[in-house]
C-alpha positions, 0 to 999 in steps of 0.5 A, spaced: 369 403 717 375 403 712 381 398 712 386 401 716 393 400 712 397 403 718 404 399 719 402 395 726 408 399 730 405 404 729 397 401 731 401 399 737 403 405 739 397 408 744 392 413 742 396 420 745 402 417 741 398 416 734 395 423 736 402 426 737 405 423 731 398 425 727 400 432 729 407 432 728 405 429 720 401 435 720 406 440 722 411 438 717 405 439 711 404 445 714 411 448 714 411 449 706 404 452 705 407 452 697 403 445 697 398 446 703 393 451 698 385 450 700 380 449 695 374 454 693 370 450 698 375 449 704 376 457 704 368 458 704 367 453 710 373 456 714 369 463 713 362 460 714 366 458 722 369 464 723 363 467 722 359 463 727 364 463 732 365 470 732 357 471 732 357 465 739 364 466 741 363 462 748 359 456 743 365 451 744 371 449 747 378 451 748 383 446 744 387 445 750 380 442 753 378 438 748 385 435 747 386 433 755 379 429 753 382 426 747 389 424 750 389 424 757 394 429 758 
């Protein structure tokens, strides 16, 4: 595993925190999709899962699921 350059108040947060930091750090990228472009090869995969997933829609879980599984909220 990589060496993890994370200042420790940050590593001491517990992981349902780190995750909601994670989440707000991508939110705010996100927000100015001037500097969000997707590469040739990300727009591809994208298409490649939404068609799969329109092809099995019930394959999966639902965010909020899998979300509780990771956080415990």
């Amino acid at each position: 595993m990589a060496q993890s350059f994370l200042p420790p108040e940050i590593r001491g947060l517990p992981i349902s925190e780190r995750v909601h930091l994670v989440e707000q750090i991508w939110d705010s990228i996100a927000e100015d999709e001037r500097a969000f472009e997707l590469t040739d090869a990300q727009k591809a995969e994208l298409d490649r899962r939404i068609a799969a997933h329109e092809a099995s829609p019930n394959r999966g879980k639902p965010w909020e699921d899998v979300k509780k599984r990771l956080v415990g909220e």
